[in-house]
Every structure is written in structure tokens, then in C-alpha cells.
C-alpha positions as CSV (number, residue, x, y, z in Angstrom):
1,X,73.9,79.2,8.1
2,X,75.0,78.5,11.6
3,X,72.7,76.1,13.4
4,X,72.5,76.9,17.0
5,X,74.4,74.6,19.8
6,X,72.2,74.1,22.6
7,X,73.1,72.2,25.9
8,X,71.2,69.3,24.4
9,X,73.1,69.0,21.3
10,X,76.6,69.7,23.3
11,X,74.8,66.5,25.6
12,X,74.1,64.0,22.6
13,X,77.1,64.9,21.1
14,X,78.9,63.8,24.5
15,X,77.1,60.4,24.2
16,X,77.9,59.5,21.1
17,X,81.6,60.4,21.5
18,X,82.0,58.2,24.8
19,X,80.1,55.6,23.1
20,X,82.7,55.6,20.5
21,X,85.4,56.0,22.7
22,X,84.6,52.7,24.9
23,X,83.7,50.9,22.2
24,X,86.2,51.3,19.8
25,X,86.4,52.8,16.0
26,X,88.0,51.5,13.5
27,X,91.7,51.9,13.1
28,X,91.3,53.7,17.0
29,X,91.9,51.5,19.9
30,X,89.1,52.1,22.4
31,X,89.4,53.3,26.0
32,X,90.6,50.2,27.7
33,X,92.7,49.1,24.9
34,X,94.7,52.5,25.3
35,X,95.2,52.0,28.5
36,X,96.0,48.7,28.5
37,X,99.2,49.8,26.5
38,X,99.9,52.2,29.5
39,X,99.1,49.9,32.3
40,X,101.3,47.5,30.7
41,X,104.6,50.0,32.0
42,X,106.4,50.2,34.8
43,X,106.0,52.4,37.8
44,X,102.0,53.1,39.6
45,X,99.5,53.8,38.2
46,X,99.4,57.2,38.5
47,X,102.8,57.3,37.3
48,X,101.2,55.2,33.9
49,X,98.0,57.5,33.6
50,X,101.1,60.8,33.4
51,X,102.4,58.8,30.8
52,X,99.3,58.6,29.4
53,X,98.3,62.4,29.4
54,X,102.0,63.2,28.3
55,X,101.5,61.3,25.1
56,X,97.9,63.0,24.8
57,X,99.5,66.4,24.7
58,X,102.2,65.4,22.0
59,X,100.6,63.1,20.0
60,X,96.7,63.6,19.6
61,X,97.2,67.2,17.8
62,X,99.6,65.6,15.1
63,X,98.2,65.5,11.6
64,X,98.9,62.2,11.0
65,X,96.7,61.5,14.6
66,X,94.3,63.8,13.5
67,X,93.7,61.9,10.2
68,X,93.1,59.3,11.6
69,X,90.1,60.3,13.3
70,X,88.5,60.1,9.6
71,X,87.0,56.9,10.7
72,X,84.5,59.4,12.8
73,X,83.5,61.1,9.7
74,X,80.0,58.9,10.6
75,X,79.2,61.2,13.4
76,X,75.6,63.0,13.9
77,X,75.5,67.1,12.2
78,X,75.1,68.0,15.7
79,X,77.7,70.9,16.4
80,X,80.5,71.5,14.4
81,X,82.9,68.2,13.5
82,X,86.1,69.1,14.7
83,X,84.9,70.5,18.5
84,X,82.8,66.7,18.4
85,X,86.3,65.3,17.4
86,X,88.4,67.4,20.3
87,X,85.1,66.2,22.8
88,X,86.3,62.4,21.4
89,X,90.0,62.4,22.0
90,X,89.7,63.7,25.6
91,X,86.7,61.7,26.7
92,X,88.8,58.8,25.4
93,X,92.0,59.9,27.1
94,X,90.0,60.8,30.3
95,X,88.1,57.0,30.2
96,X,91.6,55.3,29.7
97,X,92.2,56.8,32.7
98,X,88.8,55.8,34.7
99,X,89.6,52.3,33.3
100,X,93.1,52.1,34.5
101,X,91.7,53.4,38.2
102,X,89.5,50.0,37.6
103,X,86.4,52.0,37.0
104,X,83.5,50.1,34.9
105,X,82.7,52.5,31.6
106,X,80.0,50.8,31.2
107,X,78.3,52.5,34.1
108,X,76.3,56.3,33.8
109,X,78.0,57.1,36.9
110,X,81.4,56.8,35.7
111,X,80.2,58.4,32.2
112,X,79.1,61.3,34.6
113,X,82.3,61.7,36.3
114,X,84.5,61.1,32.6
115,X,81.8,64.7,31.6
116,X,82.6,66.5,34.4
117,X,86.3,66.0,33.9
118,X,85.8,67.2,30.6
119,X,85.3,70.6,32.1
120,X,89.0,70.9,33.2
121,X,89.4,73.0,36.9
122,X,85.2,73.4,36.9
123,X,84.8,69.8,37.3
124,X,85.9,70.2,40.9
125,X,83.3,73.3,41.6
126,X,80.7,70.9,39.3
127,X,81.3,68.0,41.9
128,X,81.5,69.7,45.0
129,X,77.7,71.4,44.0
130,X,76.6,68.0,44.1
131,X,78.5,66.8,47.5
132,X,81.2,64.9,45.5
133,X,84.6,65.9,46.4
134,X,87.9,65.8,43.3
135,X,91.6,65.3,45.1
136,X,91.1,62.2,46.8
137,X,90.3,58.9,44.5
138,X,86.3,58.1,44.5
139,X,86.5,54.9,45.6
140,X,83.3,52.1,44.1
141,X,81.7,52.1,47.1
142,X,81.4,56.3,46.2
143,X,80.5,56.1,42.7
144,X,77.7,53.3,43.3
145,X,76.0,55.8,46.2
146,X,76.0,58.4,43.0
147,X,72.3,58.3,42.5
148,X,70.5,59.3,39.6
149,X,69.4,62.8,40.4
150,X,73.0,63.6,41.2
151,X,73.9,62.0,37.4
152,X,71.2,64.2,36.3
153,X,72.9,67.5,38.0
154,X,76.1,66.7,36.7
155,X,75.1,66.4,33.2
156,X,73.2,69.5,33.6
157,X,76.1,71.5,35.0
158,X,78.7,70.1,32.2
159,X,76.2,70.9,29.8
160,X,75.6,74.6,30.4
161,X,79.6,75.0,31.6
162,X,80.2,73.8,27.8
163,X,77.6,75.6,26.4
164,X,79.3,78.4,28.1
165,X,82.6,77.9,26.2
166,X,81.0,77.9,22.9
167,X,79.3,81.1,23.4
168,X,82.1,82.6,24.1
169,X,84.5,81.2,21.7
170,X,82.1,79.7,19.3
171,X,84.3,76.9,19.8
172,X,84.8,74.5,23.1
173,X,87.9,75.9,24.5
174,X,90.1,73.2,23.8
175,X,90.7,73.4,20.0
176,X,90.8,75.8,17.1
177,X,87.7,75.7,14.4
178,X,89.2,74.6,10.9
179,X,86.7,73.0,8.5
180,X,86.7,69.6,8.3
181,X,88.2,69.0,4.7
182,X,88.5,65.4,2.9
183,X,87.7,63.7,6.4
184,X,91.1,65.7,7.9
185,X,90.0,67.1,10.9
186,X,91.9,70.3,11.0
187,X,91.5,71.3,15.0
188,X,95.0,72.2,17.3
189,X,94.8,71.1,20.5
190,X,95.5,73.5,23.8
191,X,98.3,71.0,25.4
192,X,97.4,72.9,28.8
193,X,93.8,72.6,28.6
194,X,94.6,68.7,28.2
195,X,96.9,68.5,30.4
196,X,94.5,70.0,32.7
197,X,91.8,67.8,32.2
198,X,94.3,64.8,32.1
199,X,95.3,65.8,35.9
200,X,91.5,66.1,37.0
201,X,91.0,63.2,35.8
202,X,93.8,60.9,37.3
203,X,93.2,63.0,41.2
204,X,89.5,61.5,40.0
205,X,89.8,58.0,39.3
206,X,93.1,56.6,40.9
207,X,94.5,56.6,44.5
208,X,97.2,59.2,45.8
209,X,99.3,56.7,47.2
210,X,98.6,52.9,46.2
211,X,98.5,50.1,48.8
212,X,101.5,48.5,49.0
């Protein structure tokens, strides 16, 4: 029997995967602990974060990668395991990214702005809705004029624009359904759709051109 996903379920189950992508898993590095790894290369950081999404697309739909993600195996029945396990490894790539732009993931504002990206090319319509504008970095003094209303807006609008893709895929548009077999999660990732996201989220969260 197939439970219905509502936009409140696709909402908790973004919660719990940010909190377990800032605060670590076991045998996963958390958010700033991936991207420390990438901020510890050479070039900007912009040219770290493409490092970043590069190894996203060609590592995080391995099998050996996706086994890994067994330590999740804890998460709620909320929608099906292996879309909550996709929502995990981009909201943790997309965070690494917010943390290497020197972003605080402790803050909802921030957590806002990691769902939106989540979205891929909608986060920019989602933002500009709310009179946030994608392509130039949101600087702190930006995010802490985010007020809570406009939180609540963009968690409304992510919600239903995900809710959206599971309608009409019955999946979120970034992975295939497999069953989730022996804590394997069985899900093949769409390397554009991350690399899309990936992009929205480095135009979000760190400066075109770096002071010198």
C-alpha cells in the first residue's frame, strides 16, 4: 500500500536530512567536514566548490558510496528511503557549499536557501517570488534581513515544487526508485540534475569574483 507524500512529509523529511547532513553520520563526514577537504585545495573558492560538485556527480551514485549511506537506515517511514537518501547527498553537497561561502548552517535562513537550491533552475523563480535575487552571492548582511515570513514562503514554495516532482514521477526527479534492499540504497543519480543544483548553489553562496 502506497502511503501518500504530502508537502509536509517531503518538509520533515528535508529536516531530518539537513540535520544529518550538518551534523554528521556515522562513517559520513558532515557538511563542513566535506568541505573542509575541498577548501583545503588550491585555486578560489568557487574553483573548490566545482571541484566539489565534480566529485558529487562521479562519486555519490557509486555503489560502494551508495552503501555507505546504510548508516541512514535510522531514518523516519516518511516517503520512500532512497528519494530521502538522494534529498541527503544533495543537501549535504549543497551545505558544503553554503559552508565554504562562510555561511552559518546552523541558521533557518541558510537551511531555507540550501531547500530552495534543492529545486535546481526553480530555486531562482522560488527566490525572486520572495524579492531574493540567485547570480550574485547573498552576502550576511542579506541573509540576516531574510525574515521569517520570507523562510516561511520559501519552504512553502520548495515544498509544493517537490511535491510536484513526485506526482509526476512518483519519484523526486533526481534518482531512480529501487527498493532499499539489505540497507543498499539502490537509487542512480541524474549527474545533470546535480550538477544543476551544484551550480545554483555555488552562484548562491560564494562571490563571482573574490577580493583580492
Amino acid at each position: 500500500m502506497k502511503e501518500k507524500i504530502t508537502e509536509n512529509k517531503i518538509m520533515q523529511a528535508l529536516d531530518w536530512a539537513y540535520d544529518k547532513a550538518v551534523n554528521g553520520v556515522p562513517g559520513l563526514d558532515s557538511a563542513s567536514e566535506l568541505a573542509s577537504d575541498y577548501m583545503k585545495q588550491n585555486g578560489s573558492r568557487r574553483d573548490q566548490a566545482n571541484s566539489l560538485i565534480r566529485w558529487q556527480n562521479t562519486k555519490a551514485g557509486t555503489s560502494g558510496f551508495l552503501t555507505g549511506l546504510g548508516g541512514l537506515i535510522t531514518m523516519p517511514v516518511m516517503i520512500p528511503a532512497n528519494i530521502t537518501s538522494v534529498m541527503y547527498v544533495q543537501i549535504r553537497m549543497i551545505s558544503a557549499i553554503a559552508h565554504m561561502g562562510g555561511h552559518n548552517l546552523n541558521d533557518d535562513r541558510v537551511k531555507s536557501l540550501v531547500y530552495a537550491c534543492l529545486t535546481g533552475n526553480a530555486a531562482k523563480d522560488i527566490l525572486k517570488d520572495v524579492g531574493i535575487v540567485v547570480g550574485r552571492k547573498l552576502t550576511e548582511s542579506a541573509i540576516k534581513n531574510i525574515s521569517g515570513k520570507t523562510i516561511t514562503a520559501i519552504n512553502q514554495r520548495v515544498g509544493f515544487r517537490l511535491l510536484t516532482k513526485f506526482g509526476e514521477k512518483g519519484v523526486i526527479n533526481l534518482g531512480k526508485a529501487v527498493p532499499l534492499l539489505g540497507g543498499i540504497v539502490g537509487a542512480t543519480f541524474d549527474s545533470v540534475a546535480t550538477n544543476t543544483i551544484g551550480n545554483i548553489a555555488r552562484d548562491t553562496f560564494i562571490l563571482e569574483v573574490e577580493p583580492a
